[in-house]
C-alpha positions, 0 to 999 in steps of 0.5 A: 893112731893117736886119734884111736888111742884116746878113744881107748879107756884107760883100762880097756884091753889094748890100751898098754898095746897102743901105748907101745906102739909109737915106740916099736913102729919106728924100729920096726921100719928101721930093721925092714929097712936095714934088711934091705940094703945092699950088703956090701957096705951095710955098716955104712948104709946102716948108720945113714939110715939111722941119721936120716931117721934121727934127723926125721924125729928131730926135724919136727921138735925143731919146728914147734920151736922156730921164730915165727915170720908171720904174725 
């Protein structure tokens, strides 16, 4: 996706729409995936979706970080 954003001018016609697709995509999964737990204890379930999401978007800011054991 991000490949095919920067073959797209500045000014090209889908530019603003790729731009707000890395935003929308992830809620997007997120409410496909809360609308299919189970319903009894939705509440509970939702919130572990939503840390195991966080913890996904997390994981790769730590990476860049981390100390190298190779050189």
């Amino acid at each position: 996706m991000r490949i095919l954003s920067l073959k797209i001018t500045a000014g090209g016609r889908y530019a603003q729409g790729f731009q707000l697709l890395p935003l929308a995509l992830p809620l997007l999964g997120l409410a496909w995936t809360i609308s299919a737990l189970p319903a009894p204890h939705l509440p509970y379930t939702a919130m572990q979706a939503l840390g195991f999401m966080v913890i996904g978007f997390m994981l790769p800011l730590i990476y860049k970080n981390r100390a190298k054991r190779f050189e």
